[in-house]
Backbone as numpy.savetxt, mean C-alpha at the origin, in Angstrom:
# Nx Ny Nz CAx CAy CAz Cx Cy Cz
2.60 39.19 1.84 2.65 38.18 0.80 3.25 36.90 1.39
2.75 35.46 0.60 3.65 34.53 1.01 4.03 33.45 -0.08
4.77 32.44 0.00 4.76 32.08 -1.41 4.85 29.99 -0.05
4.69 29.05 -1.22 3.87 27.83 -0.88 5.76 26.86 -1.67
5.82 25.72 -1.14 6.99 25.19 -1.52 6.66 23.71 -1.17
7.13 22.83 -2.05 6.46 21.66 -1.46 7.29 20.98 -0.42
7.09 20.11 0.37 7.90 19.61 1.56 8.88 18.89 1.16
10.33 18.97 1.27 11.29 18.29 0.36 11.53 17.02 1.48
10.78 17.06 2.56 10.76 15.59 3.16 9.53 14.72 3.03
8.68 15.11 2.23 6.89 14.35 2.20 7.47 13.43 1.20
7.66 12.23 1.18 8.49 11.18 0.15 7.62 11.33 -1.25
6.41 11.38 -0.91 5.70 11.24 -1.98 3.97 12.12 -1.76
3.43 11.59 -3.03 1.93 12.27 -3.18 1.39 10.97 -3.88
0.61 10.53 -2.81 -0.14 9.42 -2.93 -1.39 9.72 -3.78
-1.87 9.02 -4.81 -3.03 9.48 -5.89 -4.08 8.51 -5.59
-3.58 7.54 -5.14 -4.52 6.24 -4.85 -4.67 5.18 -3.90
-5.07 4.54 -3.26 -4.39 2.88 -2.82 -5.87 2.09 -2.46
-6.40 0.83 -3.37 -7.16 0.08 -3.43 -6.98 -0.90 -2.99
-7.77 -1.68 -2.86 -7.64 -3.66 -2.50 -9.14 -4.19 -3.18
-8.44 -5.21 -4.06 -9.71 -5.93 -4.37 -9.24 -7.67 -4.53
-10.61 -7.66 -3.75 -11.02 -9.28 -3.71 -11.29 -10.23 -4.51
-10.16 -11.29 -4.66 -10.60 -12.69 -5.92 -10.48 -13.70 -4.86
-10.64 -14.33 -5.43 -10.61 -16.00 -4.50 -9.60 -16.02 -4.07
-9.14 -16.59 -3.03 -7.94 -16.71 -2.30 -6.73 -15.64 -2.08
-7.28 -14.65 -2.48 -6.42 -13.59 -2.35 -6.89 -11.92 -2.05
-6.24 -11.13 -1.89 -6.53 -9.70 -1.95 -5.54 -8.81 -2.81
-5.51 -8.28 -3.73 -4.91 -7.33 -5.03 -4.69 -6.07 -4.34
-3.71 -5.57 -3.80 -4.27 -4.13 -3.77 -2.96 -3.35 -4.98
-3.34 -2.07 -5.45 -3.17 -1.33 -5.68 -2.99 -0.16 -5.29
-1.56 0.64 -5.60 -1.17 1.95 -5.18 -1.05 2.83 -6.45
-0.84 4.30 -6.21 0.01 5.10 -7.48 0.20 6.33 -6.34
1.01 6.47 -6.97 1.82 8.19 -6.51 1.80 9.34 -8.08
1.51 10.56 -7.82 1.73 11.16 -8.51 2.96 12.15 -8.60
3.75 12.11 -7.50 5.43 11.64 -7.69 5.76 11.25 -6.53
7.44 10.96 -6.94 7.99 10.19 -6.27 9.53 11.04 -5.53
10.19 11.21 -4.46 11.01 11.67 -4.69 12.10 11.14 -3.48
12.84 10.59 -3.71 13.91 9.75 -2.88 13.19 8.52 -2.13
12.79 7.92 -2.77 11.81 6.75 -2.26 12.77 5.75 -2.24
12.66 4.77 -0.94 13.58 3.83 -1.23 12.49 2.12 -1.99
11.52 2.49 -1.03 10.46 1.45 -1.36 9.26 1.62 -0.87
8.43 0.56 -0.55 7.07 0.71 0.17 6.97 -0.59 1.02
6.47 -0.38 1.86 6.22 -1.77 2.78 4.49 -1.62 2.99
4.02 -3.10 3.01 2.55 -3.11 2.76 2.18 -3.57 4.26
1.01 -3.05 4.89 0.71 -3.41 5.83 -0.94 -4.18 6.05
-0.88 -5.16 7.07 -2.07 -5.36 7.22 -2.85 -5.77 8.93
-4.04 -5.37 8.87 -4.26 -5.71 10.06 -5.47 -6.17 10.33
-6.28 -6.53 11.43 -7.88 -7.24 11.36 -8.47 -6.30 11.90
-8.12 -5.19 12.67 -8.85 -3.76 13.24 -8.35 -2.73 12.54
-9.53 -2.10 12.25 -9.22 -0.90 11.70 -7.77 0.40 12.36
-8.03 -0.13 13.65 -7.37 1.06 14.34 -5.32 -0.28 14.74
-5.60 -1.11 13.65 -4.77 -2.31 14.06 -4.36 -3.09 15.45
-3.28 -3.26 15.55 -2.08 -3.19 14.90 -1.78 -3.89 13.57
-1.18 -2.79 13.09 -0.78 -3.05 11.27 0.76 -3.77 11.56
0.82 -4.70 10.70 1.87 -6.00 10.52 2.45 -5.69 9.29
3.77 -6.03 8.96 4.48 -5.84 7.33 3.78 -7.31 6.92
3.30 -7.12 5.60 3.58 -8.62 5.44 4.63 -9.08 4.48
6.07 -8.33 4.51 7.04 -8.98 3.85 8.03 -8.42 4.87
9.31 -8.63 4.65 10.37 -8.41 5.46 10.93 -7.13 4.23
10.52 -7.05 2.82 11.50 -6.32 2.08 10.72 -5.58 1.70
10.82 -4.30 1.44 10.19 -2.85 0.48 9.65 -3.72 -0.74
8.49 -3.54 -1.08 8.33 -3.15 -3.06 9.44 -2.23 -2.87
10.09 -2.27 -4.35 11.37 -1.62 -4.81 10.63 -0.57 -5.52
11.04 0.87 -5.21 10.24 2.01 -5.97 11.18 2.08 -7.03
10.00 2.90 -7.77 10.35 2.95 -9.49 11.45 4.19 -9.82
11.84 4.95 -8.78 12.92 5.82 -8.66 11.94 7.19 -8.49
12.99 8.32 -8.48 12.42 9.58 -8.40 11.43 9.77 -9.76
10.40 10.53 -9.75 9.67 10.57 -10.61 8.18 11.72 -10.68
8.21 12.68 -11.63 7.09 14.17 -11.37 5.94 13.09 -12.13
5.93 12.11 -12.63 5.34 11.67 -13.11 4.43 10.60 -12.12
2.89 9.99 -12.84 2.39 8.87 -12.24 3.30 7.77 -12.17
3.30 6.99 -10.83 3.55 5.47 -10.95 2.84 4.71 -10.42
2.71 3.94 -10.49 1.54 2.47 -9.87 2.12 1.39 -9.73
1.83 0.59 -8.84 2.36 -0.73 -8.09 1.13 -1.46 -7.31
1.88 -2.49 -7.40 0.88 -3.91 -7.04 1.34 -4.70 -6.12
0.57 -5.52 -4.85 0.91 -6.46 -4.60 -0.27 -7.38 -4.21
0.26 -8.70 -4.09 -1.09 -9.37 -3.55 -0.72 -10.47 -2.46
-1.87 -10.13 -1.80 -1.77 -11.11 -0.17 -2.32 -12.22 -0.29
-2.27 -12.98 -0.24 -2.36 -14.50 -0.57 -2.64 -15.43 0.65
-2.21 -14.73 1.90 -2.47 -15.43 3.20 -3.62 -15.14 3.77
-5.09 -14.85 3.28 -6.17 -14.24 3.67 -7.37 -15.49 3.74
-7.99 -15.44 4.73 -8.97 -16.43 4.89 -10.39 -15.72 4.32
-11.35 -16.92 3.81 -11.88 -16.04 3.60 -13.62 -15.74 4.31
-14.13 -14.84 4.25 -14.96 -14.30 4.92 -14.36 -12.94 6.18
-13.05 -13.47 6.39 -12.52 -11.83 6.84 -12.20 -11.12 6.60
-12.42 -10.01 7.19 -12.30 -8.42 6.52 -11.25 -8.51 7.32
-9.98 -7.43 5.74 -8.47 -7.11 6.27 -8.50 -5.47 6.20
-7.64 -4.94 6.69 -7.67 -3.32 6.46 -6.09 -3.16 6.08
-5.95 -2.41 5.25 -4.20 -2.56 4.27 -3.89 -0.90 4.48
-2.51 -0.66 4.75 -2.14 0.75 4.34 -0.68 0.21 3.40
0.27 1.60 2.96 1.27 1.26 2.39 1.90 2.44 3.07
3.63 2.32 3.02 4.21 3.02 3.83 5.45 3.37 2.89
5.55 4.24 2.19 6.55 5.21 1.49 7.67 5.14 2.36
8.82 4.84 1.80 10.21 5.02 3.18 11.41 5.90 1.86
11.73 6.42 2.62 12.80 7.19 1.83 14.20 6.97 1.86
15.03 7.16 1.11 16.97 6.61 1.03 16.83 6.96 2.48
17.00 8.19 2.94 17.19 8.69 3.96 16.12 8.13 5.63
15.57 7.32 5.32 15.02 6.62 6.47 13.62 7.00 6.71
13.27 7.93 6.12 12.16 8.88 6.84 10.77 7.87 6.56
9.81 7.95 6.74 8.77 7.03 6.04 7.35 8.08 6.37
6.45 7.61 5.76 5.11 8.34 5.63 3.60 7.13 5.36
2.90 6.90 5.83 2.02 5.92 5.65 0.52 6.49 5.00
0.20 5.88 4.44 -1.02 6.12 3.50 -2.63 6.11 4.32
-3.76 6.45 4.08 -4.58 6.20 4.23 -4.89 4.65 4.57
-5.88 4.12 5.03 -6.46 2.60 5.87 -7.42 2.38 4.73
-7.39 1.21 3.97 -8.24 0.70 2.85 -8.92 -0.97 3.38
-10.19 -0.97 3.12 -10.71 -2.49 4.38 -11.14 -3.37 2.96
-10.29 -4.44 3.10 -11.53 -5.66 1.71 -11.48 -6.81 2.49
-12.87 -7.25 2.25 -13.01 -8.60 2.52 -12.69 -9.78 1.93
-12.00 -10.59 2.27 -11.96 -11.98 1.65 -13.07 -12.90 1.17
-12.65 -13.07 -0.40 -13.87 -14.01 -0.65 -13.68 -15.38 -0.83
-14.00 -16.38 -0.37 -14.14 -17.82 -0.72 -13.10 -18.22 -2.22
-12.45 -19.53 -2.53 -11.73 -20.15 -3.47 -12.60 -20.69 -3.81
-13.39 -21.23 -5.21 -14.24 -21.99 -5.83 -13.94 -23.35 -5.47
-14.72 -24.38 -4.93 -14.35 -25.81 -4.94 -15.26 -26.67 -5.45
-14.69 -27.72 -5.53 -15.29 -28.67 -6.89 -16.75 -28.80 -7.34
-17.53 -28.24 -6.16 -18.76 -28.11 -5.47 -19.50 -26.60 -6.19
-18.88 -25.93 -6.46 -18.93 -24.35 -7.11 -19.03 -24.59 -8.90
């Protein structure tokens, strides 16, 4: 017989992580379907798939605390040119230092409307 326990160091259980494209920017979206000693998330981005991935802030998104429940979070990149494709992950870090990084999500940048549009 054996019995299954969940990893009391896996920070979290990632449910999602999107990016979508508006004018001058990229949206992405995360959720966890829990949370457990999370200190924050740091968003990454890069122009190759295989990167190198860059923070693009110096500070965590602030996590919503421990939680068996869904949470969802947002941020948006604003420094994106457009016609290039970015590839985004997010990186779970825990009180305790540990961190865990998400799946590679790719959106392209689309054009800002100008007066001409």
């Amino acid at each position: 017989s054996f019995s299954l326990q969940a990893d009391p160091v896996f920070p979290f259980d990632l449910a999602f992580l999107s990016a979508d494209a508006s004018p001058g920017q990229i949206d992405l979206s995360w959720g966890s379907e829990s949370e457990r000693r999370i200190y924050g998330w740091l968003v990454y981005r890069a122009e190759a798939p295989q990167g190198p991935f860059r923070p693009l802030s110096r500070f965590p998104v602030p996590s919503m605390g421990d939680s068996r429940r869904p949470l969802a979070y947002n941020y948006t990149d604003t420094q994106v040119s457009a016609g290039r494709l970015y590839y985004y992950l997010v990186e779970g870090i825990t009180i305790d230092g540990l961190a865990r990084r998400s799946p590679v999500v790719a959106r392209r940048a689309v054009k800002k409307p100008g007066p001409a549009d």
